[in-house]
gemmi code that builds the backbone of each chain (N, CA, C; Angstrom):
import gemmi

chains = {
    "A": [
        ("UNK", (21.599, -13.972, -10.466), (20.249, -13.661, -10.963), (19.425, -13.025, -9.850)),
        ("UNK", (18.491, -12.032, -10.565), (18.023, -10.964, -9.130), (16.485, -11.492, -9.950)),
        ("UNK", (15.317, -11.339, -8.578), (14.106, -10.944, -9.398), (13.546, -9.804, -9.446)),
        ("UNK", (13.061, -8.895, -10.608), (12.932, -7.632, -10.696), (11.184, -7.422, -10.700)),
        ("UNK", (11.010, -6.829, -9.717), (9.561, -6.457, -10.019), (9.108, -5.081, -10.532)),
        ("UNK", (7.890, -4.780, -11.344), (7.183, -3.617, -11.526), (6.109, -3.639, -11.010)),
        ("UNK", (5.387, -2.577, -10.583), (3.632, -2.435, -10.449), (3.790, -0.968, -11.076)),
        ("UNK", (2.447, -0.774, -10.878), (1.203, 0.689, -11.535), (1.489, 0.769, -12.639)),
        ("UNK", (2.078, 2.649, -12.660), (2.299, 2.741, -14.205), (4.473, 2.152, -14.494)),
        ("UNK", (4.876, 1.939, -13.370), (6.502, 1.465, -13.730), (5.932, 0.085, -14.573)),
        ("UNK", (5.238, -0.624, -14.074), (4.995, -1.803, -14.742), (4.527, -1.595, -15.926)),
        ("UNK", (3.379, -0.830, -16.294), (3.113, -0.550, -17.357), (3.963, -0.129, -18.548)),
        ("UNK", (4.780, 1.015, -18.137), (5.811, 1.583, -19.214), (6.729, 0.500, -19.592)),
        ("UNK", (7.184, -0.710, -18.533), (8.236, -1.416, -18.889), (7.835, -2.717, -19.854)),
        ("UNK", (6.476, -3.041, -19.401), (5.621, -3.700, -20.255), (5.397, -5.332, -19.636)),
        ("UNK", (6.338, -5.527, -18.401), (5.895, -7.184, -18.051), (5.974, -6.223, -16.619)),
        ("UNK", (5.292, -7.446, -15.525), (5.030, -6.880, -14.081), (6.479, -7.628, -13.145)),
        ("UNK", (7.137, -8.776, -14.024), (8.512, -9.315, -13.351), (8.916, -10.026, -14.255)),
        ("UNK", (10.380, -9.994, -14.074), (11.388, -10.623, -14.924), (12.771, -11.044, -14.134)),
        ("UNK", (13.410, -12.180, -14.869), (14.841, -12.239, -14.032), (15.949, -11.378, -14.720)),
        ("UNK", (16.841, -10.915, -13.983), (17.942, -10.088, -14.303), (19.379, -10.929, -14.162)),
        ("UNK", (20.111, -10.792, -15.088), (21.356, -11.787, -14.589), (22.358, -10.073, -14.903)),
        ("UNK", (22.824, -9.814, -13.312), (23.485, -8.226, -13.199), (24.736, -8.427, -11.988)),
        ("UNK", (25.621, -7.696, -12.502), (26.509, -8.179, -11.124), (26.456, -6.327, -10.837)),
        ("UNK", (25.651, -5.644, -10.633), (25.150, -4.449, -10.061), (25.503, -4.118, -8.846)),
        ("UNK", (26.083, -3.732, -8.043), (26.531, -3.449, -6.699), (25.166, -2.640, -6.423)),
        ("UNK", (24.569, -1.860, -6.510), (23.879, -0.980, -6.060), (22.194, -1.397, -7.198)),
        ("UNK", (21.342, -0.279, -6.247), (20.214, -0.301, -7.195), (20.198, 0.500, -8.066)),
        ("UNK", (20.836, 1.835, -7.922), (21.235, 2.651, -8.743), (22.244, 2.188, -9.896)),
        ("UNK", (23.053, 1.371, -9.394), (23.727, 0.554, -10.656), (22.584, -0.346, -11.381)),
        ("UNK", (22.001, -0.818, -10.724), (21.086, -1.873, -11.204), (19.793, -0.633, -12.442)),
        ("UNK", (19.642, 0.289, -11.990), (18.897, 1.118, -13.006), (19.136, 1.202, -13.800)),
        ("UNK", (20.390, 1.911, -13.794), (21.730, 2.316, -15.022), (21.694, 1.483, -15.966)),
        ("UNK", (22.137, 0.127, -15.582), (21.529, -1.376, -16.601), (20.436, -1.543, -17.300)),
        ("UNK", (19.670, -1.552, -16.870), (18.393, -1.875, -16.906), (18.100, -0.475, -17.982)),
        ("UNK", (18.372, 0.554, -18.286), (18.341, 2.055, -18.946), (19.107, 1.926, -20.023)),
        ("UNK", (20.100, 1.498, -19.681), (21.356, 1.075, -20.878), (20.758, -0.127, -21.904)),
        ("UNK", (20.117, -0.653, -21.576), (19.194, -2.261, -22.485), (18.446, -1.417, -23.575)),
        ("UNK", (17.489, -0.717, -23.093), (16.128, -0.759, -23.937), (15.238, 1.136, -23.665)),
        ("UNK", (14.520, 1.806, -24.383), (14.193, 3.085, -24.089), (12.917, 2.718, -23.045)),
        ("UNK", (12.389, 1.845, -23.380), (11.439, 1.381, -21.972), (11.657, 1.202, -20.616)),
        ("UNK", (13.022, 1.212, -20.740), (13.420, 1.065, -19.256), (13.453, 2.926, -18.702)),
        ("UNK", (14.213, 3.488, -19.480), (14.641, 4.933, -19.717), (13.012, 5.985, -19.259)),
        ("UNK", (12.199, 5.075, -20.495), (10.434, 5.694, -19.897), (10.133, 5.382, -18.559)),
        ("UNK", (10.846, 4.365, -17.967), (10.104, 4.161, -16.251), (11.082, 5.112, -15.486)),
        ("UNK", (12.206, 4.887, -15.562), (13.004, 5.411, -14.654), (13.663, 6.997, -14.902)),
        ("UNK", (12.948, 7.433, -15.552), (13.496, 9.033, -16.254), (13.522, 9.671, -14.980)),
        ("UNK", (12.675, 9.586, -14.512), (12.166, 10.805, -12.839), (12.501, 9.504, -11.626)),
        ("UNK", (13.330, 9.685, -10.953), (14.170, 8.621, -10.021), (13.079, 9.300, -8.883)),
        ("UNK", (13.081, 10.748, -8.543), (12.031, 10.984, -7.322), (10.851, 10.827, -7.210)),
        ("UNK", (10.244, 9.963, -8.118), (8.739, 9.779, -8.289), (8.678, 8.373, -8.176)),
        ("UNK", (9.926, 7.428, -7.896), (10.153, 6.315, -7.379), (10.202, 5.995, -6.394)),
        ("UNK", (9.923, 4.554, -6.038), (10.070, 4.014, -4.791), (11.092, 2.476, -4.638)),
        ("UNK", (11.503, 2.224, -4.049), (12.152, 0.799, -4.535), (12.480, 0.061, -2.883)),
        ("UNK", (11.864, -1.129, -3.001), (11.597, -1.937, -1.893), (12.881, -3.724, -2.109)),
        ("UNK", (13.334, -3.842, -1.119), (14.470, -5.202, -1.707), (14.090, -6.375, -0.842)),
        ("UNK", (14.119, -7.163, -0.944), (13.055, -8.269, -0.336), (12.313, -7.826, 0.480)),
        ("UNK", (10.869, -6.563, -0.298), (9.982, -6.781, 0.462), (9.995, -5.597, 1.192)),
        ("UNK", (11.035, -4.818, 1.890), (11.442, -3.858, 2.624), (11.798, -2.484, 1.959)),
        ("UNK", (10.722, -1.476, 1.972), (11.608, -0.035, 1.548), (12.753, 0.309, 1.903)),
        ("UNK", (13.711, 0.530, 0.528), (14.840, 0.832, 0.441), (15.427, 1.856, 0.044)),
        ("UNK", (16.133, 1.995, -0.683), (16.612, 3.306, -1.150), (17.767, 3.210, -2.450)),
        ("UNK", (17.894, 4.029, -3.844), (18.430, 3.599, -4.658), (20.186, 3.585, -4.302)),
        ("UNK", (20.569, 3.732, -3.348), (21.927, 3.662, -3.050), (22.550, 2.513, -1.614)),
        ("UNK", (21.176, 1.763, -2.139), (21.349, 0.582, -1.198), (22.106, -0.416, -2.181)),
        ("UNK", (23.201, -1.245, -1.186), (23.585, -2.391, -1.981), (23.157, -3.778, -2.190)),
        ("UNK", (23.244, -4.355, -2.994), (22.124, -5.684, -3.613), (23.047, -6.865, -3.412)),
        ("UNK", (23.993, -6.978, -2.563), (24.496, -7.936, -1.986), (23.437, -8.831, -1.213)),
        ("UNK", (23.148, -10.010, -1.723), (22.127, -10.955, -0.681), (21.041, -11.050, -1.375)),
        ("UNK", (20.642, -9.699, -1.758), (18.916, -9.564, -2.562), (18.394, -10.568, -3.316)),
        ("UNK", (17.527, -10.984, -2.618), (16.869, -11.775, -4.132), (15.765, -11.351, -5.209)),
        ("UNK", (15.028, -10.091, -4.363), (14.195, -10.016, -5.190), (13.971, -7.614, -5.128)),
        ("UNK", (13.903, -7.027, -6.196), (13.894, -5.901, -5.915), (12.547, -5.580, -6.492)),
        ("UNK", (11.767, -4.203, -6.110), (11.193, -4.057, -6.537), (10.735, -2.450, -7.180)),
        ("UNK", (10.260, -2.092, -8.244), (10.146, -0.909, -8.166), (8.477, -0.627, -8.252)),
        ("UNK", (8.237, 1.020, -7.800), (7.074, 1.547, -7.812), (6.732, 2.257, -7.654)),
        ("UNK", (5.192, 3.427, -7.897), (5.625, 4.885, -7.820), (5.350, 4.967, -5.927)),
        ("UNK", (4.947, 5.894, -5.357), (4.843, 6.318, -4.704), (3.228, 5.456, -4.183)),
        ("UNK", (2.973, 5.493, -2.857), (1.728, 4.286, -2.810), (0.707, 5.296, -2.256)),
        ("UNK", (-0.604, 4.553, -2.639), (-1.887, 5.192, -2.934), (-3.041, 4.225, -2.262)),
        ("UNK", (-2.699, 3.689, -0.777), (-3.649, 2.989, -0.184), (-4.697, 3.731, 0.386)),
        ("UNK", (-5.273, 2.724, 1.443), (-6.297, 3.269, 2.041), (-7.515, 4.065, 1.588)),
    ],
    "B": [
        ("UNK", (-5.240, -9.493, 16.522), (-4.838, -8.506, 15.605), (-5.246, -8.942, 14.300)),
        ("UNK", (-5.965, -8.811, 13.359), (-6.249, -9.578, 12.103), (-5.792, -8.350, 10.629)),
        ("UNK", (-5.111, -8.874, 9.961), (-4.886, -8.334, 8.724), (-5.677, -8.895, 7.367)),
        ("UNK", (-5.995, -8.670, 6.800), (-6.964, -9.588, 5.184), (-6.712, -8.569, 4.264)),
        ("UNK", (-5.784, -8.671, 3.159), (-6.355, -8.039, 2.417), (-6.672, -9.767, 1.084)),
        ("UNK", (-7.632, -8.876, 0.316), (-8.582, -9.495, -0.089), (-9.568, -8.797, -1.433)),
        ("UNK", (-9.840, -9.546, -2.377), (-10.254, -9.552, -3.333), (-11.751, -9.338, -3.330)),
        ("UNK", (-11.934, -9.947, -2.748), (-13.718, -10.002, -2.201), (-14.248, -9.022, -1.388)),
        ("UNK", (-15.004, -8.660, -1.857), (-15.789, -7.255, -0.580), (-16.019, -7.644, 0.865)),
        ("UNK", (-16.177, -7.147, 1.358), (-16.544, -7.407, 3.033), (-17.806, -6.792, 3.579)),
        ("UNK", (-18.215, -7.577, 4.531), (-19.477, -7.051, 5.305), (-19.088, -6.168, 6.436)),
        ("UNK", (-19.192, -4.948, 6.005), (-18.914, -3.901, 7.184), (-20.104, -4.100, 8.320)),
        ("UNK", (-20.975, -4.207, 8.118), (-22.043, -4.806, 9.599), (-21.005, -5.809, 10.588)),
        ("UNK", (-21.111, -6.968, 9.813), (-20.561, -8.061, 10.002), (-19.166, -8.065, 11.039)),
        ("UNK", (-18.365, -7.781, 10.424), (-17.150, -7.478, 10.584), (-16.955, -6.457, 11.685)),
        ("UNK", (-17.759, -5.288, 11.651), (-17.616, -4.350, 13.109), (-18.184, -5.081, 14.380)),
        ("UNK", (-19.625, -5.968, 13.952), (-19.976, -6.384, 15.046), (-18.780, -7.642, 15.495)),
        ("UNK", (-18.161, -8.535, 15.133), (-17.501, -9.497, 15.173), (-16.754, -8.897, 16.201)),
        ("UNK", (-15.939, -7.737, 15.353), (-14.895, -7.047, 16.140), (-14.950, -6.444, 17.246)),
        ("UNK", (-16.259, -6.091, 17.690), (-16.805, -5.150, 19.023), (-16.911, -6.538, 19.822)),
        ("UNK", (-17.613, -8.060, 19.399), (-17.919, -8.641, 20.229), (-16.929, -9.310, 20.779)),
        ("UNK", (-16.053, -9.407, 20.197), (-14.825, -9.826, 20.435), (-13.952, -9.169, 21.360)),
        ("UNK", (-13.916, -8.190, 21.443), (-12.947, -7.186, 22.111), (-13.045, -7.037, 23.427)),
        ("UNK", (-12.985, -8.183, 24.310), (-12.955, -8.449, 25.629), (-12.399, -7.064, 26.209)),
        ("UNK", (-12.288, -6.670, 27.367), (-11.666, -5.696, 28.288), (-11.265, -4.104, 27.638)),
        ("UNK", (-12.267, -4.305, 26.708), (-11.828, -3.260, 25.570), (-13.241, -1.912, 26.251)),
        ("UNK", (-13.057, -0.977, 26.448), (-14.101, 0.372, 26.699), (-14.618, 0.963, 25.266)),
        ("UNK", (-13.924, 0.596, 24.246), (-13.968, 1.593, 23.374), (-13.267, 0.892, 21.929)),
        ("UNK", (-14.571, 0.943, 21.198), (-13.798, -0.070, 19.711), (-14.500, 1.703, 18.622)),
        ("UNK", (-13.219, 1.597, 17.824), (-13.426, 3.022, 16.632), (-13.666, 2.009, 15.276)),
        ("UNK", (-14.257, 2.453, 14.266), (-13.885, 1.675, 12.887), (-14.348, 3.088, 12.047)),
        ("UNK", (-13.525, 2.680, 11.174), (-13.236, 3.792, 9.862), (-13.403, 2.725, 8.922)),
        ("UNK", (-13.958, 3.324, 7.640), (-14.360, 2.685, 5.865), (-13.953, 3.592, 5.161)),
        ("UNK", (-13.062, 3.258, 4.180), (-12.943, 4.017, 3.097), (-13.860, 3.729, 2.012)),
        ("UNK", (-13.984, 4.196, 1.018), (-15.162, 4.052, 0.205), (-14.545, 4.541, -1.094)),
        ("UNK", (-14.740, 4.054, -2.398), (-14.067, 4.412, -3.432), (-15.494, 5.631, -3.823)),
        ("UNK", (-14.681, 6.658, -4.012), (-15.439, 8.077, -4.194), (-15.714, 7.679, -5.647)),
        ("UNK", (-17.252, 8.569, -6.232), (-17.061, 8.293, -8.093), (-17.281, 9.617, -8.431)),
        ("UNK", (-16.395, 10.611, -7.712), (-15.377, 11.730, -8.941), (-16.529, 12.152, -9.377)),
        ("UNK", (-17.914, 12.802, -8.611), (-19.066, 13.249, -9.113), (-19.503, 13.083, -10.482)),
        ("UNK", (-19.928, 11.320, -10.636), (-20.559, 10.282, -10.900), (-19.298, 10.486, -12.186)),
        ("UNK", (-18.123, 10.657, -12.626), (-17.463, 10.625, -13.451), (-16.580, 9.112, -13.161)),
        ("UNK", (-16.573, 8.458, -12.417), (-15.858, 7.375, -12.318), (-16.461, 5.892, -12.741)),
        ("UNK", (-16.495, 5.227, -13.445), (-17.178, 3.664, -14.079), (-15.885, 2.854, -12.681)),
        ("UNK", (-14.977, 2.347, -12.196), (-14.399, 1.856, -11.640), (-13.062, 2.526, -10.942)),
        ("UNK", (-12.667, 1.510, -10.191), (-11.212, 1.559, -9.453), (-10.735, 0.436, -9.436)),
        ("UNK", (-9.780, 0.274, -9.426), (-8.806, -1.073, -10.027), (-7.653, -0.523, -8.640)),
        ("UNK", (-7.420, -1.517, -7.834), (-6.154, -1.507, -7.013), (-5.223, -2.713, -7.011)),
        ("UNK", (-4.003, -2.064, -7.311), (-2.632, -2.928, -7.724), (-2.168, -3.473, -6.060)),
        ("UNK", (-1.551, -4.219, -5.577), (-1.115, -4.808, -4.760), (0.293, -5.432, -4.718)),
        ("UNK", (1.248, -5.660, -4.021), (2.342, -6.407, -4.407), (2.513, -7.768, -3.081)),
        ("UNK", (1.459, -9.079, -3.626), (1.581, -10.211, -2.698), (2.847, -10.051, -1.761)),
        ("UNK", (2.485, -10.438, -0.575), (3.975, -11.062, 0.008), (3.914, -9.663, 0.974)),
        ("UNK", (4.326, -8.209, 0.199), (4.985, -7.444, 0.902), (3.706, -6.398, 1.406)),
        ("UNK", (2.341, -6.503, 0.757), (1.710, -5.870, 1.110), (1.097, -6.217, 2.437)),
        ("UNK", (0.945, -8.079, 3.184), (0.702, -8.000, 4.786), (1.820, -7.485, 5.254)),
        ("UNK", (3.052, -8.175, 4.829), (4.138, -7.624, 5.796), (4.155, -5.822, 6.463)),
        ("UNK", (3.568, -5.077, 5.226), (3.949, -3.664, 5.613), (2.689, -3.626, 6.345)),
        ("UNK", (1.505, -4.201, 6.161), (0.403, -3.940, 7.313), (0.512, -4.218, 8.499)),
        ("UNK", (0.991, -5.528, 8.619), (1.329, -6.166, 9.687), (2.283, -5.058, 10.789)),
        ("UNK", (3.654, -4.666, 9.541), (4.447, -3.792, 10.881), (3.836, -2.463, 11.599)),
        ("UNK", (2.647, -1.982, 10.538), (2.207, -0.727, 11.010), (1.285, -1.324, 12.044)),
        ("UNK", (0.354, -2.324, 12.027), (-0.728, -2.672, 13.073), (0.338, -2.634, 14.765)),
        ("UNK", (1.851, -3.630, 14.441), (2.215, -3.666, 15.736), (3.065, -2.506, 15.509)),
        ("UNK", (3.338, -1.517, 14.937), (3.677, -0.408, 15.666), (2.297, 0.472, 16.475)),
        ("UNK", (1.376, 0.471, 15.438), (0.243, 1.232, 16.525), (0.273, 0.530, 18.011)),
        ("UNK", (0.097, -1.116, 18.268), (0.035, -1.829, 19.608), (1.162, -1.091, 20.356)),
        ("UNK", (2.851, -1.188, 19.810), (3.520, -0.518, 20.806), (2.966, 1.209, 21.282)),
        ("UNK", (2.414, 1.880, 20.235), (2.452, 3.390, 20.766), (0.780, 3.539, 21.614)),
        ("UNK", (-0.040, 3.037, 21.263), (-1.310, 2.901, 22.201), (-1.571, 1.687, 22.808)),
        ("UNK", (-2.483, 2.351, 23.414), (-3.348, 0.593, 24.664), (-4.356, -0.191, 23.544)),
        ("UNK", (-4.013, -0.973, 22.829), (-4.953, -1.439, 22.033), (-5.021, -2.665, 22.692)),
        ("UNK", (-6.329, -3.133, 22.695), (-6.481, -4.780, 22.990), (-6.787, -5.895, 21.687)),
        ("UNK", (-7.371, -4.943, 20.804), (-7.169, -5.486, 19.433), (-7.110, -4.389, 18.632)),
        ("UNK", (-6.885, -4.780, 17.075), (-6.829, -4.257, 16.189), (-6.951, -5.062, 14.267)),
        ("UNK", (-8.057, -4.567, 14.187), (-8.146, -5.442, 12.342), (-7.571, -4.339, 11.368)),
        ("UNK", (-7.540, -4.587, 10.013), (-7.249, -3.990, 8.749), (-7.959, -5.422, 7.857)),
        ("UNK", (-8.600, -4.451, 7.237), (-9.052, -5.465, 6.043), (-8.866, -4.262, 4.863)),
        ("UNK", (-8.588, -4.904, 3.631), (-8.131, -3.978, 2.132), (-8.314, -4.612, 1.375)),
        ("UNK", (-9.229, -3.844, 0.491), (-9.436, -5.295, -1.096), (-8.657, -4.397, -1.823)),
        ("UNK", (-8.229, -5.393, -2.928), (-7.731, -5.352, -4.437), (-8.643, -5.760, -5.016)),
        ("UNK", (-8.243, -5.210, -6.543), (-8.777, -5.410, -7.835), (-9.526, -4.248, -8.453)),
        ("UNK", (-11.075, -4.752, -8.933), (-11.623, -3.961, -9.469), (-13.103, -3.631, -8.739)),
        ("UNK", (-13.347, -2.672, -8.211), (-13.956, -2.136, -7.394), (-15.208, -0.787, -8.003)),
        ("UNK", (-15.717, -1.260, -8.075), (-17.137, 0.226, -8.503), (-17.448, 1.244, -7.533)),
        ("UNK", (-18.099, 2.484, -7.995), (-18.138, 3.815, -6.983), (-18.718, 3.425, -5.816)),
        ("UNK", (-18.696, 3.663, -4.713), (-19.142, 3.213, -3.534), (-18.976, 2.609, -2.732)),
        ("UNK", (-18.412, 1.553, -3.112), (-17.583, -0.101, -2.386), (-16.963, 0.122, -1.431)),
        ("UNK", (-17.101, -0.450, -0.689), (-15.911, 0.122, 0.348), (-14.689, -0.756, 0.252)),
        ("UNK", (-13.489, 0.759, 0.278), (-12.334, -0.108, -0.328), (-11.521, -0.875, 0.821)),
        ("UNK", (-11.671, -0.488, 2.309), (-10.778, -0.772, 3.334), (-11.708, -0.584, 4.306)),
        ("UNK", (-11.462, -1.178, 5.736), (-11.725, -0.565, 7.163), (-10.246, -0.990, 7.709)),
        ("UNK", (-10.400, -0.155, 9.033), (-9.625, -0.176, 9.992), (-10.864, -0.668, 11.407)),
        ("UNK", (-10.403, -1.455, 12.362), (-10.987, -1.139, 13.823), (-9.675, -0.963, 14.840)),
        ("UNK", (-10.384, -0.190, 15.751), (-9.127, -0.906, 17.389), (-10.145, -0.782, 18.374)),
        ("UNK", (-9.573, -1.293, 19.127), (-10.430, -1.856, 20.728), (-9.265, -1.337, 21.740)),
        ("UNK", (-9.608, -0.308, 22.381), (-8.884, 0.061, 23.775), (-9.858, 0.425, 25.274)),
        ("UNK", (-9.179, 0.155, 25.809), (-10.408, 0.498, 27.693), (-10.586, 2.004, 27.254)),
        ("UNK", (-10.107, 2.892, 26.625), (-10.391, 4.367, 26.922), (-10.567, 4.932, 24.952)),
        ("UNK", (-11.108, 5.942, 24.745), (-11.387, 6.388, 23.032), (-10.705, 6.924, 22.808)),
        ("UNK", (-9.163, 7.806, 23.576), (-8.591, 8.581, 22.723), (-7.940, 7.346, 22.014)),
        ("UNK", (-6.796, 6.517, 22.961), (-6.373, 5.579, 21.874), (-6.564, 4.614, 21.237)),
        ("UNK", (-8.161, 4.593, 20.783), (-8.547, 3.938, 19.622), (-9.197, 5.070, 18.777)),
        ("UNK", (-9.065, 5.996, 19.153), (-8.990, 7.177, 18.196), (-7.695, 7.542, 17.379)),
        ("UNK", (-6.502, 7.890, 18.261), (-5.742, 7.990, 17.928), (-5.203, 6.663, 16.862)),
        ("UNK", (-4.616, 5.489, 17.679), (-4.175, 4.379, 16.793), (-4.953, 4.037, 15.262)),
        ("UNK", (-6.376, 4.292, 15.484), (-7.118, 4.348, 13.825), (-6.703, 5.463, 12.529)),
        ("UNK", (-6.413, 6.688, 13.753), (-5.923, 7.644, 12.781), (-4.231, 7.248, 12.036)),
        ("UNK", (-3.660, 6.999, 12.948), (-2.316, 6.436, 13.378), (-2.281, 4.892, 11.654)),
        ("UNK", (-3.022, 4.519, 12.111), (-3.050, 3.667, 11.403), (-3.447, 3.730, 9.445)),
        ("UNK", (-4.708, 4.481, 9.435), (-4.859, 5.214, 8.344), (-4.062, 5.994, 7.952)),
        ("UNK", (-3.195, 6.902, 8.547), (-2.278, 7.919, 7.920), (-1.200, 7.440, 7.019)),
        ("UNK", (-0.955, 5.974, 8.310), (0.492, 4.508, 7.255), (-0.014, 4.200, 5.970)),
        ("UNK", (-1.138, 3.654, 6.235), (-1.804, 2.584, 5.246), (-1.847, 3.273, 4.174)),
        ("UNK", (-2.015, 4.497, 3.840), (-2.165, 5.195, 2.914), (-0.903, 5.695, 1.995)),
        ("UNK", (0.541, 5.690, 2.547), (1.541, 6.351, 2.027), (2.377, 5.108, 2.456)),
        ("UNK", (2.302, 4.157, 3.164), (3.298, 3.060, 3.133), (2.908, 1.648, 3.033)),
        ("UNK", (1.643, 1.140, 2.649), (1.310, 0.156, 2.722), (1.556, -0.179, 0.877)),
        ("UNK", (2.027, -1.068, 0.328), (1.929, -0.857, -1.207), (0.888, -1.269, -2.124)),
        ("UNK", (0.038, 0.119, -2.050), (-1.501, -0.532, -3.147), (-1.001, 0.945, -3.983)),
        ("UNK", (-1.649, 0.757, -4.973), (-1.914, 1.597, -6.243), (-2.838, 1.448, -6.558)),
        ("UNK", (-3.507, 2.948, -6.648), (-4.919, 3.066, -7.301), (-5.169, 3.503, -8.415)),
        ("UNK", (-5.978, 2.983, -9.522), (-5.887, 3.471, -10.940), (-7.584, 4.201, -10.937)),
        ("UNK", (-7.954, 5.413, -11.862), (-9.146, 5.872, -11.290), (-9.667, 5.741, -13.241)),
        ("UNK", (-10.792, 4.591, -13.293), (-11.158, 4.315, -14.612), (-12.395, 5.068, -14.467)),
        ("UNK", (-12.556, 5.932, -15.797), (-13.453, 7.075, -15.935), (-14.029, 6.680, -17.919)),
        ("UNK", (-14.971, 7.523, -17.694), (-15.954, 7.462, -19.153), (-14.391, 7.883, -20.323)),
        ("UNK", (-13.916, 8.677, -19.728), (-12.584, 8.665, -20.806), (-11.598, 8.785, -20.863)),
        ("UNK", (-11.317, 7.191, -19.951), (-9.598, 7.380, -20.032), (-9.522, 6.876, -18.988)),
        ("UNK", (-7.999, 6.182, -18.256), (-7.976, 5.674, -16.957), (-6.397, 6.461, -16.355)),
        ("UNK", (-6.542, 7.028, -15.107), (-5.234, 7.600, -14.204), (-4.842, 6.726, -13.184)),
        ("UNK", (-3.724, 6.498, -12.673), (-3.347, 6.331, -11.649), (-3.241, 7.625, -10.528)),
        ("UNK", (-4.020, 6.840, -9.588), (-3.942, 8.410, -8.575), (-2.684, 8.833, -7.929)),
        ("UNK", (-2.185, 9.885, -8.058), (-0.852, 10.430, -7.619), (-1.040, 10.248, -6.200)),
        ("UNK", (0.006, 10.307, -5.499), (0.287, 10.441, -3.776), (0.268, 11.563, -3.814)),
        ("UNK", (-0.611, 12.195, -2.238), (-0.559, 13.950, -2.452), (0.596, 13.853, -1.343)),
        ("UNK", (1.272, 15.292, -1.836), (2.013, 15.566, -0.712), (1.440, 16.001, 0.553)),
        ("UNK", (0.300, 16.000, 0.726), (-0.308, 16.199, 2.501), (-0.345, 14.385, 3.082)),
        ("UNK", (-0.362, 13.558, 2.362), (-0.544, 12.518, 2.986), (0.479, 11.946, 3.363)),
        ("UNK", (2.090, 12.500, 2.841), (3.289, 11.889, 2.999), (3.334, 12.911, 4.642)),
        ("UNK", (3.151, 14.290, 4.057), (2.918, 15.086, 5.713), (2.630, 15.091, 6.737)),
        ("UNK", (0.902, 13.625, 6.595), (0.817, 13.791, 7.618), (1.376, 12.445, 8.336)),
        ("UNK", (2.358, 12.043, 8.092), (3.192, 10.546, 9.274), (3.774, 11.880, 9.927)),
        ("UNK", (3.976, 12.909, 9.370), (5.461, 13.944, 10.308), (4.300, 14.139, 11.629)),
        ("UNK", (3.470, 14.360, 11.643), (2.279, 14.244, 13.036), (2.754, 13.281, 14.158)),
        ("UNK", (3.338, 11.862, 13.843), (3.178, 11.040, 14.746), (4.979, 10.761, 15.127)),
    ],
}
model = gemmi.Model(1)
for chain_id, residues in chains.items():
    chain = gemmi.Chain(chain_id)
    for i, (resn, *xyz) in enumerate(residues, 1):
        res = gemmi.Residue()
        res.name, res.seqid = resn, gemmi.SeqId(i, " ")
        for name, pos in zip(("N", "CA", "C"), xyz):
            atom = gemmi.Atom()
            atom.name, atom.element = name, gemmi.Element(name[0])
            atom.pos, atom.b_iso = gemmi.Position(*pos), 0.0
            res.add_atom(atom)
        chain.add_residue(res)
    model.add_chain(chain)
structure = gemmi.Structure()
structure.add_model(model)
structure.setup_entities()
């Protein structure tokens, strides 16, 4: 079991801000694929992969990182501080 | 070194003087405010998303990367979330160094992160309709500076 997070509009399109995933996903990019394959809401967040960001406990990552260890992933668009 | 982000507004008086009085052996304290702009009076609010947990951590690493690349003797970040009206100020930065370029520099240094790697999202609520503000591509440009 992984914990999956959303914020902005990824959260919005998918419709909850976190959920648990039970995925034996090697990758995050596998872990998308899943998550796309379920439901067209998933498909509405993740259509444009370069307008993403994805952080794995906490730490910017990258979708061809592996999720060995991870407990918690997260996705989001691009950040808009300061 | 102090990080806050925070829900509650802040006293920019307050808070600069704290930080100046504080700043023992320091020549030179900078502070910067951001301010939520209202989109020539078209904006009713700003709403900023946050992600607990990872949003000090990424402040935190940018504050001590500025300490390794300048002479800072201190350095704050304060950042609210939530829902915020035109004017508010949404963030400061300070640093305290013996000399102004590098608390010039490290503030800039510091603002350039906070903005493209720290994880907030800004949504811009208007008389009709609400956006999330895109990342421009000059702000991802300008970390290639440092």
């Amino acid at each position: 079991m992984i914990d999956v997070l959303y914020f902005a509009w990824v959260r919005e399109r998918i419709g909850v801000p976190r959920e648990r995933v039970e995925t034996r996903a090697e990758t995050v990019a596998d872990l998308v694929a899943e998550l796309c394959a379920r439901e067209d809401r998933y498909q509405a967040a993740f259509a444009d992969r370069q307008s993403l960001r994805v952080a794995l406990d906490q730490e910017l990552s990258s979708f061809d990182a592996p999720l060995a260890g991870v407990r918690e992933v997260a996705f989001f668009p691009p950040m808009t501080g300061g | 070194m102090r990080v806050a982000v925070q829900e509650a507004p802040f006293d920019l008086g307050a808070e600069a003087a704290a930080f100046a009085a504080g700043a023992r052996g320091a020549g030179a304290v900078v502070t910067f405010t951001g301010l939520v702009r209202d989109n020539g009076g078209r904006l009713a609010a700003m709403e900023i998303e946050h992600y607990p947990g990872m949003t000090e951590k990424a402040i935190a690493s940018i504050v001590d990367e500025a300490v390794r690349r300048w002479a800072l003797t201190d350095a704050l970040v304060i950042h609210r979330h939530g829902r915020l009206g035109a004017d508010e100020p949404i963030m400061m930065v300070a640093t305290a160094a013996p000399h102004r370029a590098d608390a010039f520099a490290a503030a800039e240094f510091l603002m350039d992160y906070l903005k493209s790697r720290a994880p907030f999202w800004k949504k811009e609520i208007g008389a009709d309709g609400a956006e999330w503000v895109a990342a421009k591509a000059t702000d991802e440009a300008a970390l290639g500076r440092w």
